[in-house]
C-alpha positions in Angstrom: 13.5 -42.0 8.0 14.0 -38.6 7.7 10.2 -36.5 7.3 10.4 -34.3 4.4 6.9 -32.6 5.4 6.1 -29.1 5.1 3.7 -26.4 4.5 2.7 -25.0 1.3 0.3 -21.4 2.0 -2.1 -23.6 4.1 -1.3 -27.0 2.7 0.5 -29.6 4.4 2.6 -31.5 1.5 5.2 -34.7 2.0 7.8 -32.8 0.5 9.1 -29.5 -0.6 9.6 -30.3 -4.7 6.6 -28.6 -6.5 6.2 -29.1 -10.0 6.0 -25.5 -11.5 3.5 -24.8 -14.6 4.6 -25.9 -17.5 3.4 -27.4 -21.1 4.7 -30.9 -19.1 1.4 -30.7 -16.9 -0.6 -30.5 -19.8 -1.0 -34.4 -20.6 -2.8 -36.0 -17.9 -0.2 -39.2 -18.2 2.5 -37.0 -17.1 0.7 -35.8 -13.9 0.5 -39.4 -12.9 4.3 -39.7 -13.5 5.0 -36.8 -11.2 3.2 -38.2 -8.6 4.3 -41.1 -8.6 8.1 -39.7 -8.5 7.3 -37.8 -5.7 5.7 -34.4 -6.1 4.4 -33.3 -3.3 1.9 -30.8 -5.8 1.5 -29.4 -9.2 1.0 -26.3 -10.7 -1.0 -26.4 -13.8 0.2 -24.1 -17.1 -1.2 -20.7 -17.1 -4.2 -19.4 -18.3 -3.3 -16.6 -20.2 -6.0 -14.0 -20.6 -3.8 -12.4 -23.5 -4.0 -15.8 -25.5 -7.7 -15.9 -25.4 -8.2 -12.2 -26.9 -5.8 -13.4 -29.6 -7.5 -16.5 -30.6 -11.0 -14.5 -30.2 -10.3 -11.9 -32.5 -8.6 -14.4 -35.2 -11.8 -16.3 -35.0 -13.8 -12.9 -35.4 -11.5 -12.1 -38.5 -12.1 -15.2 -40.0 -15.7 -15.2 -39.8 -15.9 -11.6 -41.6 -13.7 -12.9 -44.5 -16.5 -12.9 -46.9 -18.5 -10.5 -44.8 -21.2 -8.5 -47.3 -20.2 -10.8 -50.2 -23.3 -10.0 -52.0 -27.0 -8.9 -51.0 -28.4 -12.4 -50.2 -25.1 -13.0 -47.9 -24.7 -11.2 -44.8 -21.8 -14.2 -44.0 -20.9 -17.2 -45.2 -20.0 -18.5 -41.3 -22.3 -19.4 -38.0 -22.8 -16.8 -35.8 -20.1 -18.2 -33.3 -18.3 -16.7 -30.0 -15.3 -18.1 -28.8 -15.4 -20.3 -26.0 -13.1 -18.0 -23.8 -11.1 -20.1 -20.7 -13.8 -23.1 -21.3 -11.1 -25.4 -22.9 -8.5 -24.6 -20.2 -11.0 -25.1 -17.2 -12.1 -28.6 -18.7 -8.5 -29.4 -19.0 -7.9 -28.0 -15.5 -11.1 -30.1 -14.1 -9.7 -33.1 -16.0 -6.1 -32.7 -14.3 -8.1 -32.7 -11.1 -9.5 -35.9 -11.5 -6.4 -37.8 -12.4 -4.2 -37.4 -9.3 -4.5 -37.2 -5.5 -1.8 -34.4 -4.6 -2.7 -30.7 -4.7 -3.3 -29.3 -7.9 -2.4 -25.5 -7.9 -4.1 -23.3 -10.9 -2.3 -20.6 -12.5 -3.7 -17.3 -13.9 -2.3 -14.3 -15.9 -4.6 -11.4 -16.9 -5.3 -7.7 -18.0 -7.9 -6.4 -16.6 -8.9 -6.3 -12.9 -12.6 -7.6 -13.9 -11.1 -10.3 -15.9 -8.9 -11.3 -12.7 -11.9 -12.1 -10.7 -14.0 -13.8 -13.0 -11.0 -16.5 -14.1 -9.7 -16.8 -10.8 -13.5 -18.0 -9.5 -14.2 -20.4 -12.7 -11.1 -21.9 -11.7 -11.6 -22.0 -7.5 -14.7 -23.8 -9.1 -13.0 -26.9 -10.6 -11.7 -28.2 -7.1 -7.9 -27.0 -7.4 -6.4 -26.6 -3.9 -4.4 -22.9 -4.7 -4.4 -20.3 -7.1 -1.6 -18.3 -8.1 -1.5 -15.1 -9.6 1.2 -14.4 -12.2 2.3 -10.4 -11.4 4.6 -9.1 -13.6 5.0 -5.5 -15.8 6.9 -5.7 -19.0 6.9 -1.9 -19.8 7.8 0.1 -22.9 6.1 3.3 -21.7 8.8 5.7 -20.7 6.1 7.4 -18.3 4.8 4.6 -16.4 5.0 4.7 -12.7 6.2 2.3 -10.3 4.1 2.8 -7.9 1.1 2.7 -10.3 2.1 -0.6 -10.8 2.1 -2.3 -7.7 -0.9 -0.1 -6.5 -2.8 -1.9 -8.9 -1.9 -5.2 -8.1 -2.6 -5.1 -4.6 -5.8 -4.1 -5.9 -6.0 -6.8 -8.0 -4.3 -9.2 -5.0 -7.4 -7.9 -2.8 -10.2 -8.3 -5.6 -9.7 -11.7 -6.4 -8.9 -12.7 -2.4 -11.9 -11.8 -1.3 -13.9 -13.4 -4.3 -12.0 -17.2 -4.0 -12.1 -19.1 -0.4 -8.6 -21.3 -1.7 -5.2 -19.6 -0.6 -3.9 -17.3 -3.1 0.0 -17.3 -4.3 1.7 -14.3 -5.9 4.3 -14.9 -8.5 6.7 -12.5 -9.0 9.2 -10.9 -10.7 11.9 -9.6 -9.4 11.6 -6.2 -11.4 10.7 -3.9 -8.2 12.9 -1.3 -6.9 12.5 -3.3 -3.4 10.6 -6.5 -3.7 11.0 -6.9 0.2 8.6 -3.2 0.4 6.3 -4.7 -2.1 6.3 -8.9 -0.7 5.4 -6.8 3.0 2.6 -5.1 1.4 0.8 -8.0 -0.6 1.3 -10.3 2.5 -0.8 -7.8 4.7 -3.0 -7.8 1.9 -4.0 -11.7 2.0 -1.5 -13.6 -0.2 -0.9 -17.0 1.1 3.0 -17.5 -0.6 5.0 -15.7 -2.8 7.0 -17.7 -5.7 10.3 -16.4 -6.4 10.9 -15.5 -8.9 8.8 -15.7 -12.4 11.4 -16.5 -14.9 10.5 -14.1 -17.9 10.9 -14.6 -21.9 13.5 -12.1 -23.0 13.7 -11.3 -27.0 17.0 -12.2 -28.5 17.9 -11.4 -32.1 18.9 -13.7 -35.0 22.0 -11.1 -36.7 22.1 -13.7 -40.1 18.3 -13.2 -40.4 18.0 -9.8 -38.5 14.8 -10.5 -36.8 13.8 -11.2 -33.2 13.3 -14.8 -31.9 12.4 -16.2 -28.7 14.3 -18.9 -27.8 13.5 -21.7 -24.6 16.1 -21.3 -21.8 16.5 -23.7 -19.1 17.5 -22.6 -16.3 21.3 -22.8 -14.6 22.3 -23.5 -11.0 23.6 -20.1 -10.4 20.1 -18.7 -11.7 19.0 -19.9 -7.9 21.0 -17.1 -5.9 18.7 -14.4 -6.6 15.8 -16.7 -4.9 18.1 -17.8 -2.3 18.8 -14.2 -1.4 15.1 -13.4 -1.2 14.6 -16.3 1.2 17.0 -15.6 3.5 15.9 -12.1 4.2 11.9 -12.8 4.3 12.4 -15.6 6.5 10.6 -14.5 9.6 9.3 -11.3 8.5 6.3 -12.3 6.8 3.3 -14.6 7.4 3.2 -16.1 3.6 5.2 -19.0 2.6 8.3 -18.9 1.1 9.0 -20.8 -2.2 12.3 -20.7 -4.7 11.8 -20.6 -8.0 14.6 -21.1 -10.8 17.6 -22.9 -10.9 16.3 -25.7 -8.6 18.2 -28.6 -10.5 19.4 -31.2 -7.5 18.1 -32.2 -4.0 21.4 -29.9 -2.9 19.7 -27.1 -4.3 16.9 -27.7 -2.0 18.2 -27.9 0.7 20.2 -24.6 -0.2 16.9 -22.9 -0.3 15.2 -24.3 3.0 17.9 -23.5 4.9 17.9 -19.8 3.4 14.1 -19.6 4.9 11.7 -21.5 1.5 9.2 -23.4 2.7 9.3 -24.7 -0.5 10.7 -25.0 -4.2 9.3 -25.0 -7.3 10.8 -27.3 -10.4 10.6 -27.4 -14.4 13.8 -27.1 -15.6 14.9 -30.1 -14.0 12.3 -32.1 -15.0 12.9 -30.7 -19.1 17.1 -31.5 -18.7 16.5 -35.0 -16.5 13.3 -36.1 -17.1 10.6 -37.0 -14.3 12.1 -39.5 -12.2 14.8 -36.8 -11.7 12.3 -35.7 -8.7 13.1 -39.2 -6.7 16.8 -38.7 -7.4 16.1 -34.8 -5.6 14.0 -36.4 -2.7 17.0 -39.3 -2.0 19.8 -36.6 -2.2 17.2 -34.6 0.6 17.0 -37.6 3.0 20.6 -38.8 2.6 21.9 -35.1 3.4 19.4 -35.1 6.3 20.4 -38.5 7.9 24.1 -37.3 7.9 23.5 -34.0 9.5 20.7 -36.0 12.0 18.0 -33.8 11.2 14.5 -35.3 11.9 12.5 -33.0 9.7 13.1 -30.3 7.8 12.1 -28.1 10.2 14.9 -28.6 12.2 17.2 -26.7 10.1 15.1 -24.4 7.5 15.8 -20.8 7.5 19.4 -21.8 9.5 21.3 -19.5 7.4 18.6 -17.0 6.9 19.3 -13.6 8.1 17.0 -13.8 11.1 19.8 -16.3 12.4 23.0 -15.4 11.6 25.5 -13.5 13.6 26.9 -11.3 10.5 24.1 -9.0 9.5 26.2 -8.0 6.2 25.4 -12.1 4.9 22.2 -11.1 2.5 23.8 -7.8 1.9 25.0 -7.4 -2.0 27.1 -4.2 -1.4 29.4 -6.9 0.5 30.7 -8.2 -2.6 33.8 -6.3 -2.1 35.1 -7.5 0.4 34.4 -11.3 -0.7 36.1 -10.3 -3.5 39.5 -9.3 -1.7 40.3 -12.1 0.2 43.2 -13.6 -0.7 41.8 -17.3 -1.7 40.0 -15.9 -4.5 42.4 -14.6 -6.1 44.5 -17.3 -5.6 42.1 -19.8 -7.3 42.1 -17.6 -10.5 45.4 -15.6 -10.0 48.2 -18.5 -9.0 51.0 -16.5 -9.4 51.6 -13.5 -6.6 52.5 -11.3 -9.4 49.1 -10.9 -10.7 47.5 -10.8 -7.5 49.2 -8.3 -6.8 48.5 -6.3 -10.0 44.5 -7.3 -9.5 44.5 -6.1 -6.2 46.0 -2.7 -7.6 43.5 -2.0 -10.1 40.6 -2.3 -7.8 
């Protein structure tokens, strides 16, 4: 039997399928389904700092509704503060308890300060990891780049030297070279880098004419962008490696080890297929395996990574070209020599 077993920033897991955060993780009947299917280890939803700061100041506004209503009534509410990331850590203590596979936190925050304090409330409730969600959505025409990922390899080295649990850096992949920035955080103490964070993008209702934000699952061709990433950072960092996005089948996974992942991260999947799509993924894994003779997976990951390929142009984009003028592809869209002819002319 094949042996699926690989490392996850300083764990040892059975498999490579992690169960990204989610709203799915939430219910504590579900993380018993997903280990029973197979995950190998779960990443809990996000706490979001933003979230709390909203709730807090609609529970402020509330309680000054009838502020100064009259002299004898200062209020007509308790003096009460909101409970800040209490709910979430009980939740996250509770999800804990209820299965035996590593339980990875996940935190998104504003202020440096803020990062620290969550991230060691959380080490505190016996997950295995923490990952930190880095992202910058701008809208300010003068922000810098480098501003940006300055401060959050300060954050990265703030909250690293307050947890003793491996940390994991989300990211998107937003940078003007992710490969400059992954090199710099991995010196700096992150355990694994997951990409890449699959960000909410407005879309606009024209009968209405207002914004909405509508769910997208991923697609399989939203997993070349990881796949890319893989291939070049196998071997040139110490962090582990994990896809993120368009992980739908077992082929998928395998696509990504042997790019260089040490692991994958699923959700969509789970949404389209439901949970026990992660055994279907796990028996696609071993049967692909047992063809090929591969003992382990570390027999073939980071194969076709471009530490080990011959052609140095494979991971390069710019190389689209000349995929693009070879005659099979044009034949499969183009049948008739005529218009292949006229394609080839015009570029």
């Amino acid at each position: 039997m094949a042996d699926l077993k690989t490392r996850y920033c300083g764990l040892t897991l059975k498999n490579p399928i992690v169960v990204g955060a989610s709203n799915l993780v939430t219910d504590v009947e579900n993380l018993v389904k997903l280990e029973k299917a197979g995950a190998a280890a779960i990443v809990y939803k996000s706490l979001f700092e933003e979230q709390i700061q909203l709730e807090s100041l609609e529970m402020e506004s509330t309680h000054q509704l009838y502020s100064d209503w009259d002299a004898e009534h200062d209020s007509f509410f308790p003096t009460l503060k909101h409970g800040g990331p209490a709910e979430h850590l009980l939740r996250l203590r509770q999800a804990r308890n209820a299965i035996t596979i590593p339980l990875i936190g996940s935190l998104n925050c504003v202020y440096q300060d803020t990062w620290v304090e969550y991230a060691q409330k959380m080490a505190e409730t016996g997950i295995d990891a923490l990952e930190l969600n880095f992202y910058a959505s701008e809208i300010d025409f003068d922000s810098d780049g480098a501003h940006i990922v300055n401060e959050q390899l300060e954050i990265l080295k703030s909250v690293r030297k307050s947890i003793r649990i491996p940390v994991i850096v989300k990211l998107s992949p937003f940078y003007t070279n992710p490969l400059s920035v992954i090199s710099k955080m991995d010196k700096n103490g992150a355990s694994g880098f997951v990409l890449f964070n699959r960000l909410f993008q407005p879309d606009i209702d024209i009968d209405k004419e207002i914004h909405h934000y509508p769910y997208n699952f991923s697609s399989e061709n939203d997993n070349r962008l990881a796949l890319r990433y893989a291939g070049l950072l196998y071997g040139k960092i110490d962090g582990t490696i994990i896809s993120n996005t368009g992980i739908l089948s077992g082929n998928d996974v395998i696509k990504m080890l042997l790019a260089g992942a040490d692991a994958v991260q699923v959700v969509s999947a789970i949404y389209k297929r439901g949970i026990h799509v992660i055994e279907t993924m796990l028996h696609e894994i071993e049967r692909w395996m047992e063809k090929k003779r591969y003992p382990s997976i570390n027999e073939f990951k980071g194969r076709l990574s471009r530490e080990n390929m011959i052609d140095p142009f494979a991971y390069k984009r710019a190389q689209y070209v000349d995929i693009l003028m070879r005659s099979e592809i044009f034949m499969q869209y183009h049948p008739k020599r005529g218009e292949l002819h006229d394609e080839r002319e015009e570029l």
